[in-house]
N, C-alpha and C positions, 0 to 999 in steps of 0.2 A: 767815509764818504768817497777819498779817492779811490777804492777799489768797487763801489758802485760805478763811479764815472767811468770805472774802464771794464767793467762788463757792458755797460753800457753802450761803448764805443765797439766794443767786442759787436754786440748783438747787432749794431748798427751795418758794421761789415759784414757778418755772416748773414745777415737780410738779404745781401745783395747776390748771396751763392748759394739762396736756398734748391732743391731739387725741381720743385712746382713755386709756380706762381699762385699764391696764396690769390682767393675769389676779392672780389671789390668790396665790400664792405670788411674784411680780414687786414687789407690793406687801407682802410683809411682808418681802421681804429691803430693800425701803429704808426701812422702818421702822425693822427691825433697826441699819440703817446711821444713821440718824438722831440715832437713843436712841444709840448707841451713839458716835456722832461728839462728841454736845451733852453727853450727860452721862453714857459713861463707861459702867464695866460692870455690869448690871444690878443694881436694886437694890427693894427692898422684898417684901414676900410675894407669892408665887402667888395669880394670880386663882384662884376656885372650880372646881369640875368642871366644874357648868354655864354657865361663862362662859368655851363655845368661842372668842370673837372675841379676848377678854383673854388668855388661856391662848395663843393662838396666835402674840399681838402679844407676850407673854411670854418663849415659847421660842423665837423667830426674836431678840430681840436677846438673850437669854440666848445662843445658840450662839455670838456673837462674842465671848463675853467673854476678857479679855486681849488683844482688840484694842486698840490705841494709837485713841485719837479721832482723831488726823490719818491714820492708816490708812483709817481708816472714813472720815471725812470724803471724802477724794481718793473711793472706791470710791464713793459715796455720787453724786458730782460726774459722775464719769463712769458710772455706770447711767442718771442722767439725760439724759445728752447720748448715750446709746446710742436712749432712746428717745424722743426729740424727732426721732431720725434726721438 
């Protein structure tokens, strides 16, 4: 498990130095994965109507709920090493 958590952390970093910005739905499914690997299935109120960005980063990890985190984490790991190519 701690050499999951630290690809994990790995994949987290290297998200942040990929070459292209990954299209918006690429990017809210590793969100989804993220929120969902670190801390589980979602949790607090719905952002507002008009806060499409919130609402969207909402319902993408909202869809994985009853995901295991190590589930999510691995998937998470490898969407990144998908697109580092």
């Amino acid at each position: 498990m701690a050499d999951l958590k630290e690809q994990f952390q790995k994949a987290a970093q290297d998200v942040m130095n990929l070459a292209e910005r990954p299209d918006n739905d690429t990017m809210l499914r590793l969100y989804g994965l993220y929120k969902q690997g670190s801390e589980g299935d979602v949790s607090g109120p719905k952002p507002g109507f008009f806060d499409f960005v919130g609402t969207a980063k909402y319902e993408a990890w909202e869809k994985l709920a009853g995901t295991k985190p190590e589930d999510a984490m691995k998937k998470y790991v490898d969407l990144v090493k998908k697109l580092r190519g």
